[in-house]
TIRO-890242 format. One record per residue (C-alpha): x, y, z; residue in one letter. Coordinates in steps of 0.05 Angstrom, whole numbers, plus 32768, in hexadecimal, padded with zeros to 4 digits. Each point is the difference from the previous one (the first is absolute). Layout:
N
XYZA
...
//
This chain:
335
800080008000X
803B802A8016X
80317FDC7FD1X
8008804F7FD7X
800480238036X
802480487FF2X
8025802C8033X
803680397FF6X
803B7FFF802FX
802B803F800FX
803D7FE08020X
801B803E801EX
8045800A8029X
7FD18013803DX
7FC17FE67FF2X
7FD27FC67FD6X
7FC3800B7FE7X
7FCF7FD77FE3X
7FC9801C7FD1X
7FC37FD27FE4X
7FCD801A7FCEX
7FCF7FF28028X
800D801D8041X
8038802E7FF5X
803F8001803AX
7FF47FC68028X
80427FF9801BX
8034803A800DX
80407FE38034X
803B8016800FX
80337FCB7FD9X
80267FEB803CX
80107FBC8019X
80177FEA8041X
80247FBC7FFBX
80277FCC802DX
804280057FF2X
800F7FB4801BX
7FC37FDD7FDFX
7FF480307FC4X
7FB68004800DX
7FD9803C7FF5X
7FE2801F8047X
7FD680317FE7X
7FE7802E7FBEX
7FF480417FFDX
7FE78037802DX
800B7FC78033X
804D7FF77FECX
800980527FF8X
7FEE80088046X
803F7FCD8012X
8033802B7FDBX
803B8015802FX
7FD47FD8803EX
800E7FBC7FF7X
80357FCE8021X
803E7FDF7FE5X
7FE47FC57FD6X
7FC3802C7FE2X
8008802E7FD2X
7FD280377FD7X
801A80087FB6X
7FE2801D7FC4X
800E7FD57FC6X
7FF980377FD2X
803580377FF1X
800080317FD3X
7FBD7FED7FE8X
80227FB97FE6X
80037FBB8020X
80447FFA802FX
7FE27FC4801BX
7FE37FCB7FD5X
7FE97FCD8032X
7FEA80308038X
7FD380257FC3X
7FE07FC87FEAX
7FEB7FED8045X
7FEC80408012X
7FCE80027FBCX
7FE77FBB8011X
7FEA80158042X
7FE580467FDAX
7FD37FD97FD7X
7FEC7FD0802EX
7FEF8048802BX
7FDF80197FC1X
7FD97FB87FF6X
7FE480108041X
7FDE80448000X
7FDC7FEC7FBAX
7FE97FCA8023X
801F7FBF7FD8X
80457FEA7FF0X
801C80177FBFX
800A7FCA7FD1X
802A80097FC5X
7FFB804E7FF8X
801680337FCFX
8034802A801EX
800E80447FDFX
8042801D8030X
802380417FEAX
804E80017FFFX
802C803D8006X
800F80187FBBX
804D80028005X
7FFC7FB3801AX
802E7FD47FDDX
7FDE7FBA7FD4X
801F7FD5803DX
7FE0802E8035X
7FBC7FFD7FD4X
80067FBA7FF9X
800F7FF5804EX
7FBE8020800CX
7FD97FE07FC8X
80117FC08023X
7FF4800E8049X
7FBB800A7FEDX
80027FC97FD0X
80117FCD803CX
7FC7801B8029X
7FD17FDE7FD6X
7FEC80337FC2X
7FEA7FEE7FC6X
801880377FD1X
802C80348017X
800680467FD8X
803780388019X
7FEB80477FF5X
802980388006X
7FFB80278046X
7FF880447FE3X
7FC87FE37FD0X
7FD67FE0802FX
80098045802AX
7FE380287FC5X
7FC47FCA7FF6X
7FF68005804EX
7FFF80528004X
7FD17FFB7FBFX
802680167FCBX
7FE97FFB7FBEX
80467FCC7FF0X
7FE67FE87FC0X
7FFD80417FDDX
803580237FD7X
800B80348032X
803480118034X
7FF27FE0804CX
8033800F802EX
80087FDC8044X
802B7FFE8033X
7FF77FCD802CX
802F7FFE8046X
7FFF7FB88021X
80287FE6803DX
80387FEB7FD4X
7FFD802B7FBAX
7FE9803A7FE2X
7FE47FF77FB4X
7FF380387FD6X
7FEA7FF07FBEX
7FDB801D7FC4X
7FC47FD27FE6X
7FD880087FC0X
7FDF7FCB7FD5X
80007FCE8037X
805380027FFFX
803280278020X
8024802C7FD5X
8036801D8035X
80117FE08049X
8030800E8036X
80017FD18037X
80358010803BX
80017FD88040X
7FEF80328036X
7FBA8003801EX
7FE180038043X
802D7FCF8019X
803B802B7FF2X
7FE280408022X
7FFD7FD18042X
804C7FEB7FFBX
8002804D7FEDX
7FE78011804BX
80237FC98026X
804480187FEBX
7FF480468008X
7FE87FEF8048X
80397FD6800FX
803380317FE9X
7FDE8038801BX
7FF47FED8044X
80217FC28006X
7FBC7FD88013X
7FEC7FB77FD6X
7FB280057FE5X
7FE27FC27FDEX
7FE3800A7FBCX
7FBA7FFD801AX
800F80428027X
801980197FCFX
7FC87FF07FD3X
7FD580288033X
8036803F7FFFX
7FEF7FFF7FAFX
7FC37FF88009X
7FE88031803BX
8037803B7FE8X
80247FEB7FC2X
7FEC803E7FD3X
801C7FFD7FAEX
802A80437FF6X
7FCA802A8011X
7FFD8042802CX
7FCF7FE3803BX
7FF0801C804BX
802D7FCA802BX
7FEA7FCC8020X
802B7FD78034X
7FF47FB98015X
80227FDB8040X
80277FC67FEDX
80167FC7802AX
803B7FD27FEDX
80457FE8801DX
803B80318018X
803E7FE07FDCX
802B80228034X
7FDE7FE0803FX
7FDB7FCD7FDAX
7FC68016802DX
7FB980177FE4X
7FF280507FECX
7FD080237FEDX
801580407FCAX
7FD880367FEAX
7FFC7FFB7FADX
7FE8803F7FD8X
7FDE7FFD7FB8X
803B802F7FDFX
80367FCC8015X
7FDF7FC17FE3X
7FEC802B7FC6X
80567FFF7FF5X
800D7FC28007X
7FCD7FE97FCAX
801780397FD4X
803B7FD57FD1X
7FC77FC27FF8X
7FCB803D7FF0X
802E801A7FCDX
800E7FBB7FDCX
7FBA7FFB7FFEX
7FF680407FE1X
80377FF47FCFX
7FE67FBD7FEAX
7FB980267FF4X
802F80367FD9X
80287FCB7FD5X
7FB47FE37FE9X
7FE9803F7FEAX
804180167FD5X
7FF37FB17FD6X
7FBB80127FF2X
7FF2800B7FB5X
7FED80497FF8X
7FB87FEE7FE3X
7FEB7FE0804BX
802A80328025X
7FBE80347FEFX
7FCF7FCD8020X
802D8003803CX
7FFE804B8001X
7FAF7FFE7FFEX
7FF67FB7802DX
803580008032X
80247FC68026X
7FD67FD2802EX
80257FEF803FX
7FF77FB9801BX
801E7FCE8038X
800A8014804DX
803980267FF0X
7FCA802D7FE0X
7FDE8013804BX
804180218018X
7FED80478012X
8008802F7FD4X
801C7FD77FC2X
7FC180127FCFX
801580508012X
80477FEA7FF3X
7FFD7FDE7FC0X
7FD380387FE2X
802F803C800FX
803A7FD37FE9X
7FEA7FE17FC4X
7FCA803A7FEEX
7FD17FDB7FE8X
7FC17FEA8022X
800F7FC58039X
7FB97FD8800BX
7FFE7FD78042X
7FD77FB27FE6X
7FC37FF0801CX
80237FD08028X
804380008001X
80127FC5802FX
7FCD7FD17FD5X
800F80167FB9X
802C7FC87FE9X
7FDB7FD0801AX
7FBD801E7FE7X
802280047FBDX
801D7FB97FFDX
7FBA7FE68014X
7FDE80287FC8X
802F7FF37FD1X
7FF07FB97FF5X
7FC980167FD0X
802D801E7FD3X
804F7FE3800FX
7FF77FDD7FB7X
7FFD80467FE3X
8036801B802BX
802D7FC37FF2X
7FF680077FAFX
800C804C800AX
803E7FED802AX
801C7FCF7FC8X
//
């Protein structure tokens, strides 16, 4: 009954998502594993396995399979999507049998990182599995108008990589895919707290700092946030005072490769879609997207109009979902 089953899955740096026609997002977890180092079983998935990170004792730890928006660990991934789907089997109420699996790819992924992915999901039990571009299945999920001859622009910042790419005619005509994203902005704050005042955060803190008072290069009224980690001179825990100017430094060199990837995009575009961009704009998708102040940013940078998705966390997956209707148009146009 099930046997054709078709979901979308955005398998992010930070997070997986699972789209169905049917009932949209059913499943949106943090892609995190906690294993047992001495048997090599998996603890936990998830939200669950996230809330181990940096908590956990000797013999368990809490990894993210995932870097850089590719597979560093092929076992560990293909656990972690067999317990997805078995999650996602769940809340539509009946185990999925022998799906079809679209899953979107960074576009600067290499054929042996593509083919790493296509069979992870492969061994979880699909029946066809189709890769789509990420910043593709972005534009389908901010509803962009892909298939037509004129000029989308999106720019979508994941966990572990920006993508900014120019689509028309269901291809994309100019990409630029560099491997800084949210997760960089985090390793961003840890080090400038570490050198600064000589105190260890985790990344999850530091997630919060980004999150809380991170501002893109933006003039903003401060905001301060208090901090607690541990004093590498004492070893003992502190608590620090943080202020939104300071974080908004020590983001500023991955803000500016970002901005110079977006740059770089524009300058390939042929000059009859660079007029659409003028009049349309760039759509901004992916968590990195919710920093505060980046849609002001971009605009006064780039001057040209910066749009903000509908939903920027959900827009790959949205996209990958909807774009099983069509992904034998978009793979003829990409041939």
């Amino acid at each position: 009954m099930f046997s054709n089953t078709e979901i979308g899955i955005d398998l992010g740096t930070a997070n997986i998502l699972v789209y169905t026609k049917n009932k949209g997002i059913v499943l949106n977890e943090p892609s995190v594993v906690a294993i047992d180092t001495e048997t090599k079983t998996v603890l936990a998935v998830g939200a669950e396995a996230k809330s181990m990170i940096g908590k956990t004792p000797g013999k368990i730890v809490a990894i993210r399979p995932l870097k850089d928006g590719v597979i560093a660990d092929y076992d560990v991934t293909t656990e972690m999507l067999k317990q997805i789907m078995k999650k996602a089997g769940k809340q539509l109420g009946f185990s999925i049998r022998k799906p079809s699996v679209v899953v979107c790819t960074p576009s600067g992924s290499t054929s042996v990182e593509r083919r790493a992915i296509h069979d992870a999901v492969k061994n979880c039990g699909a029946k066809h599995v189709h890769l789509i571009e990420e910043p593709v299945a972005a534009a389908i999920g901010a509803d962009l108008p892909v298939a037509e001859p004129v000029a989308n622009v999106v720019v979508d910042i994941g966990g572990g990589t920006t993508e900014v790419a120019i689509i028309s005619f269901g291809g994309v005509v100019s990409c630029h895919s560099i491997r800084i994203g949210g997760d960089q902005l985090d390793e961003d704050i840890v080090t400038y707290v570490r050198k600064k005042y000589n105190l260890l955060v985790g990344e999850r803190t530091a997630e919060q700092i980004k999150i809380e008072i991170g501002y893109a290069l933006v003039d903003h009224e401060e905001l301060t946030m208090d901090v607690r980690g541990r004093d590498l001179v004492t070893g003992l825990p502190k608590t620090i005072q943080l202020r939104s100017n300071e974080i908004q430094q020590a983001m500023k060199e991955s803000l500016s490769h970002i901005l110079e990837a977006i740059r770089a995009t524009l300058e390939d575009c042929p000059p009859e879609l660079s007029g659409d961009i003028v009049d349309r704009g760039v759509i901004l998708t992916g968590g990195g997207a919710l920093l505060n102040g980046m849609q002001d940013w971009l605009s006064k940078e780039i001057v040209v109009p910066v749009h903000l998705a509908p939903n920027p966390l959900e827009s790959v997956a949205i996209g990958t979902g909807r774009s099983l209707g069509v992904i034998h148009k978009l793979q003829k146009a990409a041939k």
